[in-house]
C-alpha positions in Angstrom: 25.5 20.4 36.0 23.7 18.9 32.9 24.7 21.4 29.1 21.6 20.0 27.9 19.0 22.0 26.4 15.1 21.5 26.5 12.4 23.3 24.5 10.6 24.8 27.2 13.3 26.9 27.8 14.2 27.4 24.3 11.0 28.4 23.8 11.0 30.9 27.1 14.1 32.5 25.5 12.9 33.1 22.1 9.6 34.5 23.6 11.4 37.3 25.8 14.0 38.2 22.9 10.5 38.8 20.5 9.0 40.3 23.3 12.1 42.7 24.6 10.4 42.2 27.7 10.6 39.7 30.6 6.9 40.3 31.5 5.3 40.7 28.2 7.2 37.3 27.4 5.6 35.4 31.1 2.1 36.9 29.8 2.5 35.1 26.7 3.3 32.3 28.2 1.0 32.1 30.9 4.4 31.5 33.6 5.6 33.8 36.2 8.1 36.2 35.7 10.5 34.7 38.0 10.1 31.3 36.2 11.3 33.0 33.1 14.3 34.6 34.8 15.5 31.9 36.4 15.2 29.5 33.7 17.5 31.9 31.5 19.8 32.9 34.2 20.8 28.8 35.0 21.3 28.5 30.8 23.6 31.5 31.0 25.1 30.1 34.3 25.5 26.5 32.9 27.2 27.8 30.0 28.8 30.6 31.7 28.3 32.9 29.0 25.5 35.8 28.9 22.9 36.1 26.5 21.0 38.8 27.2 21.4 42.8 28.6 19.1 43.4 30.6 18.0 47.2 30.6 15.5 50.0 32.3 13.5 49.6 29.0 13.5 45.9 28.1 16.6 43.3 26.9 18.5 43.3 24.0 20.5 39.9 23.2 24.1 39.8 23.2 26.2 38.2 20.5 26.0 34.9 22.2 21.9 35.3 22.5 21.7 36.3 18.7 23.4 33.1 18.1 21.3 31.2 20.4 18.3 33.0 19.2 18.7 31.6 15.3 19.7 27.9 16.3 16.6 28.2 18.9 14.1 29.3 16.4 15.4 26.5 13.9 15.5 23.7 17.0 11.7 24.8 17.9 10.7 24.8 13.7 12.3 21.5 12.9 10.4 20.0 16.4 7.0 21.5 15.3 7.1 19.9 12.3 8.3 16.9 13.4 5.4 17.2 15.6 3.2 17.9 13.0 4.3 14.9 10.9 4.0 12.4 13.9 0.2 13.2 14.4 0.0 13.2 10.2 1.2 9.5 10.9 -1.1 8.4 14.1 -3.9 10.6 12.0 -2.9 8.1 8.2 -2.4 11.7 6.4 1.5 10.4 6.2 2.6 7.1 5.8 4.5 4.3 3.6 2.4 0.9 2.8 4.1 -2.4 1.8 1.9 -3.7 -1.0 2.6 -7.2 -2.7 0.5 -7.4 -5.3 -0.1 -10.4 -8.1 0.0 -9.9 -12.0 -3.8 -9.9 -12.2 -4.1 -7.9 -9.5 -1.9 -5.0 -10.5 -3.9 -5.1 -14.1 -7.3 -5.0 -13.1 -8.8 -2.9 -10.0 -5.4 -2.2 -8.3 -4.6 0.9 -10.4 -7.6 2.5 -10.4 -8.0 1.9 -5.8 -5.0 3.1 -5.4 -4.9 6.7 -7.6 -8.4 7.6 -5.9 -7.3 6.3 -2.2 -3.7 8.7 -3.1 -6.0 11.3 -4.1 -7.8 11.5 -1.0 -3.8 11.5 1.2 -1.8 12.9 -0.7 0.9 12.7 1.7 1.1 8.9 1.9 3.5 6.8 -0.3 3.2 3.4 -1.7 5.7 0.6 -2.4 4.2 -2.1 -4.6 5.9 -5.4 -5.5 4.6 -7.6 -8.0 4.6 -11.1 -7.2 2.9 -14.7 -7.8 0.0 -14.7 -5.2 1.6 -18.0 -3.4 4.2 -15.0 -3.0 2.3 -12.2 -2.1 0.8 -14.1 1.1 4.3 -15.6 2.2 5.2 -12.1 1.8 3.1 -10.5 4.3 3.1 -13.6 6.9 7.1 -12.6 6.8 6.3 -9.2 7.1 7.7 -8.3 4.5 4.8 -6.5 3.1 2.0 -4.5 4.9 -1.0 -5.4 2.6 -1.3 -8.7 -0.2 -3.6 -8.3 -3.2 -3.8 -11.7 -4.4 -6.1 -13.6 -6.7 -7.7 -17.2 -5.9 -7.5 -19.1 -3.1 -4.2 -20.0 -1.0 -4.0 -22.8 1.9 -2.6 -20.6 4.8 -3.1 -20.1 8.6 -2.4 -16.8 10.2 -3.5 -14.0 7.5 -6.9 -12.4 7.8 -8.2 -11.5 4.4 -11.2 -10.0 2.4 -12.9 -10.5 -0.8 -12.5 -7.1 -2.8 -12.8 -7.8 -6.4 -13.6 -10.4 -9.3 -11.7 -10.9 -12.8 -12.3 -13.9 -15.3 -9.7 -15.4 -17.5 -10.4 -15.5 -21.0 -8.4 -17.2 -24.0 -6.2 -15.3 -26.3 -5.6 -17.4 -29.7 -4.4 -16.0 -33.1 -6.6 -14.3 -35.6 -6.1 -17.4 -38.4 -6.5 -19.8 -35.0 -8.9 -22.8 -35.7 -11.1 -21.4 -32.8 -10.9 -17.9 -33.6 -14.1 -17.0 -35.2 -16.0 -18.4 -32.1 -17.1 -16.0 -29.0 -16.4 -19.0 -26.1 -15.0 -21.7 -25.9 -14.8 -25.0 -23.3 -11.6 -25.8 -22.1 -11.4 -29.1 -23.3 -11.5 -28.3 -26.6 -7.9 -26.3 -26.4 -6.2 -29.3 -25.1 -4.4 -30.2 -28.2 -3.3 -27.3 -28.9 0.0 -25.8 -27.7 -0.1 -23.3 -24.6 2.0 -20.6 -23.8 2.7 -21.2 -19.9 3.5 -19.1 -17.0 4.8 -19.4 -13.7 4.6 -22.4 -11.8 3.3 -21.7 -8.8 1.0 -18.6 -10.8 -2.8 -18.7 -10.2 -3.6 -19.1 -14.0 -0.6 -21.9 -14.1 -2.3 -23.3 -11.2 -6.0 -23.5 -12.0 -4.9 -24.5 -16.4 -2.7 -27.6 -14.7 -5.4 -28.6 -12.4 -8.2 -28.7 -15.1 -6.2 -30.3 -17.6 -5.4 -33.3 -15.1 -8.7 -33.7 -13.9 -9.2 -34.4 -17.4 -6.8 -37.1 -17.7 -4.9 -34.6 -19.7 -1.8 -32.6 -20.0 -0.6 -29.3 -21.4 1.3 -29.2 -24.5 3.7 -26.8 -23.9 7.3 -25.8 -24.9 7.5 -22.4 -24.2 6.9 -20.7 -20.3 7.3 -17.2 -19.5 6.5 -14.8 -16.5 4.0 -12.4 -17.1 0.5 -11.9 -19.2 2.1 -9.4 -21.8 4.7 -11.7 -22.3 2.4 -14.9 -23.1 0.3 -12.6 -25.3 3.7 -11.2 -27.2 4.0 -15.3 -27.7 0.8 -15.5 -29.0 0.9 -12.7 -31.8 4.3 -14.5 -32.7 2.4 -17.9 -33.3 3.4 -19.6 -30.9 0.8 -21.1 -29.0 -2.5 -20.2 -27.3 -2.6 -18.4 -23.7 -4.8 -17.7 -21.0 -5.0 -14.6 -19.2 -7.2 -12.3 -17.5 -9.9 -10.7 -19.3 -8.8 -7.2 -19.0 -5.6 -7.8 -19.9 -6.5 -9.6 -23.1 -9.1 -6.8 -23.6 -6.5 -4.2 -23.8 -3.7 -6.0 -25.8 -5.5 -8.7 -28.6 -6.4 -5.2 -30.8 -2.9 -3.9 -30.5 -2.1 -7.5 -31.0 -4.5 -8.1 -33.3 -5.4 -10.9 -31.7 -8.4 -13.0 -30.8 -9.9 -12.9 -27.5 -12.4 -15.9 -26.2 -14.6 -16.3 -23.7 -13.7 -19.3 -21.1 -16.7 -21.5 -20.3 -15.2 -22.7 -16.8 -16.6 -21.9 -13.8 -13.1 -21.9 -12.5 -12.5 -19.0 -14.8 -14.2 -16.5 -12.6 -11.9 -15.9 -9.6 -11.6 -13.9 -6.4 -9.3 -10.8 -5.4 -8.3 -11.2 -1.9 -6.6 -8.8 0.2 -4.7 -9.8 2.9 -2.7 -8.7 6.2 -0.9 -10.4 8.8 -3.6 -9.0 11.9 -5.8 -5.7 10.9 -5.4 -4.0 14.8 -1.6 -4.1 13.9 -1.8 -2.0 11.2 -0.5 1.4 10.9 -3.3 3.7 10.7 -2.6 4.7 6.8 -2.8 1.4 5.9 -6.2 1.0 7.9 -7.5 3.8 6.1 -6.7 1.9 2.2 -8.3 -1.3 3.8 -11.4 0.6 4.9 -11.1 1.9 1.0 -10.9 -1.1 0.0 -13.9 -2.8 1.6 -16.0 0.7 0.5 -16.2 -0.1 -2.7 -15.2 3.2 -3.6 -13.7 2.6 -6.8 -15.1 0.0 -10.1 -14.0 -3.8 -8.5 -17.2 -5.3 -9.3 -17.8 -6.0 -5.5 -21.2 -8.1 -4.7 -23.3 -6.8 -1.9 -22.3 -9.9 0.0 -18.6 -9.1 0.4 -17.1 -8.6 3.5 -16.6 -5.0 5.3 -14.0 -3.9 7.2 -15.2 -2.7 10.6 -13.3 1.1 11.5 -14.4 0.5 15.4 -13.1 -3.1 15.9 -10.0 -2.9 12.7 -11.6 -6.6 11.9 -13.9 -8.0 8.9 -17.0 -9.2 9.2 -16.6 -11.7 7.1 -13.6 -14.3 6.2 -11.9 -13.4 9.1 -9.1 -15.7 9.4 -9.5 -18.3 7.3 -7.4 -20.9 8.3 -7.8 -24.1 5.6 -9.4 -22.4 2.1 -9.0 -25.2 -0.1 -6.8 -24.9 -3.3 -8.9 -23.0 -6.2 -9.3 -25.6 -8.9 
């Protein structure tokens, strides 16, 4: 005969000991009597020990059915809230979301979509990675991340995505700069001077590189680094010119005391994307931070035109799958 235990019975047992009574305990219940008994007499039989006295006036548990009564009512806790935490997980009140996220991403409306989408489930954690945005996309077609944030566009099959916010890159020179009494400035006119450069396969790297050539130019440049703070700690030391996102600059060129320019290139406006491998995949908490997302519940600077995630088919309605965007230039 089987020594294992299940819940219903564990749960039979508890109820008669709280009860002291066989039939107040079935009534509970909603079981016959008889069901009660037996179940209880086969667990006493299979373990051949007693657990309970029964009496004219009720039970009373023996040593053995004290000791069976704590380890029950810690067995039928531990399941209820295990119970309780599985439905928080199909429900997205619990959950962990993979985030990859580029530089530009994490300084602009990342932060602020995040704290008001953990505000609203508290009990759902985040794991956020930065990364280039080449990165953050292999990232999640490896599956190695739940959710990309990424800025610009990216040649890649298999990722639906949506449009969720806009930044533009300005230039960040010195305060006794050549250029630095001037609001904007075309990019041509910074080619001769030295740039502080970033990762290679980096949006900003990307787009500066691309312009330049279609110039018939190249960037002067003896000095790369790997991240916006670090370019504009470059920058204050007089060592070159940079080019970063606006909000960035915004927030370091007073510390800096620093000079922040406006870029006249069209290719300085650029696009937040996020990204997943296939939206009915997802787990349901991080369903819910798409559909925040696509809200526009937060400041992103969304236009009317951007897509929407769709709660009834967990699909966009817009950019769905886009299978050949052409490298931002």
């Amino acid at each position: 005969m089987s020594s294992r235990l299940d819940l219903t019975t564990l749960d039979l047992f508890v109820a008669v000991v709280e009860d002291g009574s066989f039939a107040k305990a079935a009534e509970r219940k909603q079981i016959a009597i008889s069901a009660i008994s037996r179940r209880i007499a086969e667990l006493e039989e299979r373990f051949e020990v007693r657990l309970l006295n029964r009496r004219h006036n009720g039970i009373e548990p023996t040593v053995a059915g004290y000791a069976m009564l704590e380890h029950a009512r810690g067995v039928l806790r531990d399941t209820s809230r295990l119970e309780a935490e599985l439905l928080g997980y199909a429900s997205g009140n619990f959950g962990l979301i993979r985030i990859h996220a580029s530089e530009s991403v994490v300084f602009s409306a990342a932060p602020e979509a995040l704290k008001t989408f953990l505000d609203m489930h508290p009990m759902v954690r985040i794991e956020l990675e930065e990364a280039t945005s080449p990165s953050v996309v292999r990232a999640v077609l490896e599956n190695r991340a739940d959710l990309g944030l990424y800025v610009g566009e990216q040649t890649v099959t298999g990722i639906e995505r949506f449009r969720f916010h806009t930044d533009r890159l300005t230039v960040l020179v010195p305060a006794s700069h050549r250029l630095a009494h001037r609001e904007r400035v075309r990019f041509d006119e910074l080619l001769d001077d030295e740039f502080i450069c970033q990762e290679v396969d980096s949006c900003t790297e990307q787009l500066t590189q691309t312009a330049a050539r279609q110039m018939g130019r190249t960037l002067k440049s003896r000095i790369r680094v790997t991240g916006f703070d670090a370019a504009c700690r470059m920058v204050e030391a007089g060592l070159g010119i940079a080019i970063a996102a606006e909000l960035i600059t915004a927030k370091l060129a007073p510390v800096m005391h620093l000079r922040q320019l406006e870029l006249e290139e069209d290719w300085a406006i650029r696009p937040h994307y996020v990204c997943v491998r296939k939206a009915t995949a997802l787990s349901t908490a991080t369903r819910h931070l798409i559909e925040h997302l696509a809200s526009g519940a937060f400041e992103v600077g969304q236009s009317a035109s951007s897509p929407r995630y769709d709660r009834n088919s967990s699909s966009w309605n817009a950019e769905p799958s886009p299978q050949t965007a052409k490298q931002e230039a």
